[in-house]
C-alpha positions as CSV (number, residue, x, y, z in Angstrom):
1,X,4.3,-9.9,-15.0
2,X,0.4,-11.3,-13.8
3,X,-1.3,-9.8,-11.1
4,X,-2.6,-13.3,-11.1
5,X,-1.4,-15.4,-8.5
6,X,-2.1,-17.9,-6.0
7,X,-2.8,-17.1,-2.6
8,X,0.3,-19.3,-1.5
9,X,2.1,-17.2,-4.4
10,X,1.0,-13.8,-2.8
11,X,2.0,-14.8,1.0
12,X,5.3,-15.9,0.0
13,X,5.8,-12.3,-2.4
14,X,4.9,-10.9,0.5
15,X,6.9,-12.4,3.3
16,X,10.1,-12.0,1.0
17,X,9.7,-8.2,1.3
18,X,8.5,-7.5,4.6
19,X,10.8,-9.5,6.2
20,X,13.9,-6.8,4.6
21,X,13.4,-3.9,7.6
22,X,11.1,-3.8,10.7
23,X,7.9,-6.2,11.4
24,X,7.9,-9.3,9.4
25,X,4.5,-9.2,8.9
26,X,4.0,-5.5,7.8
27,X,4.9,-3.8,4.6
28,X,6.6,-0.2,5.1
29,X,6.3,2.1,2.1
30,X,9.5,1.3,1.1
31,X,9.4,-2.3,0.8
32,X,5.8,-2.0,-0.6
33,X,8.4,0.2,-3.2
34,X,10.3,-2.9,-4.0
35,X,7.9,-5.5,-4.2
36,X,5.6,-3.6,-6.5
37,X,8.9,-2.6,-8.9
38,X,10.1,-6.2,-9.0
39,X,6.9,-7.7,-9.1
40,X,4.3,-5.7,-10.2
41,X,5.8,-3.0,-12.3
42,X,2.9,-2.5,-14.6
43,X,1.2,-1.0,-11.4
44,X,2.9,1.7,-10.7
45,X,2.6,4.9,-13.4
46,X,4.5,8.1,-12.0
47,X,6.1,9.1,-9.5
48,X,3.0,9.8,-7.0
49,X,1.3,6.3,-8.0
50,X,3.5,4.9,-5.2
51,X,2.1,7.6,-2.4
52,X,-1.5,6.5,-3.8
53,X,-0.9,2.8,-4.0
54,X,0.3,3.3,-0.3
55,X,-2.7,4.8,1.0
56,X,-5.1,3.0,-0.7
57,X,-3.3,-0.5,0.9
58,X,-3.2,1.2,4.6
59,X,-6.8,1.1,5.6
60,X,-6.5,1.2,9.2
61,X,-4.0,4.1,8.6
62,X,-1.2,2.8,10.9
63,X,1.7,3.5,8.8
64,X,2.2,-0.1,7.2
65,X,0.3,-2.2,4.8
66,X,-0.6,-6.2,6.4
67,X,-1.0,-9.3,4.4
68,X,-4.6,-8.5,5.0
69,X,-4.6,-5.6,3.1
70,X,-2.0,-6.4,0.4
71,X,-4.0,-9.3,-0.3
72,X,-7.7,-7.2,-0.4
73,X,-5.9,-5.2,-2.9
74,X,-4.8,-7.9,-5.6
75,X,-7.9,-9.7,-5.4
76,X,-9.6,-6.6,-6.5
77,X,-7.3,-5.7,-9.3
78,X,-6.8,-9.3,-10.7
79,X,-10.8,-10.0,-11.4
């Protein structure tokens, strides 16, 4: 699948998983999890990709990844 989506595309990818546990408007690891496997699964090689992805995404280092962030990361890999 494209990393190549809209920005209404990538809010509403985004809502769908971070709505599943917690704050609505925050990805925990393990919904970043799901998201990337269902809709990004070229992203993620091995098993500590996920750890890396993770960090990368939490800038402000508070646990979670924001719509902010997500959406910093997917511009950059989609140019």
């Amino acid at each position: 699948m494209s990393t190549k989506k809209s920005p209404e595309e990538m809010k509403s990818i985004f809502q769908k998983y971070a709505a599943k546990e917690g704050d609505p408007n925050q990805l925990s690891k393990e919904e970043l999890k799901l998201l990337i496997q269902s809709e990004f699964p070229s992203i993620l090689k091995g098993s500590s990709a996920l750890d890396n992805l993770f960090e990368e995404l939490d800038k402000n280092g508070d646990g979670e990844v924001s719509f902010e962030e997500f959406q910093a990361f997917f511009k950059k890999i989609s140019q």
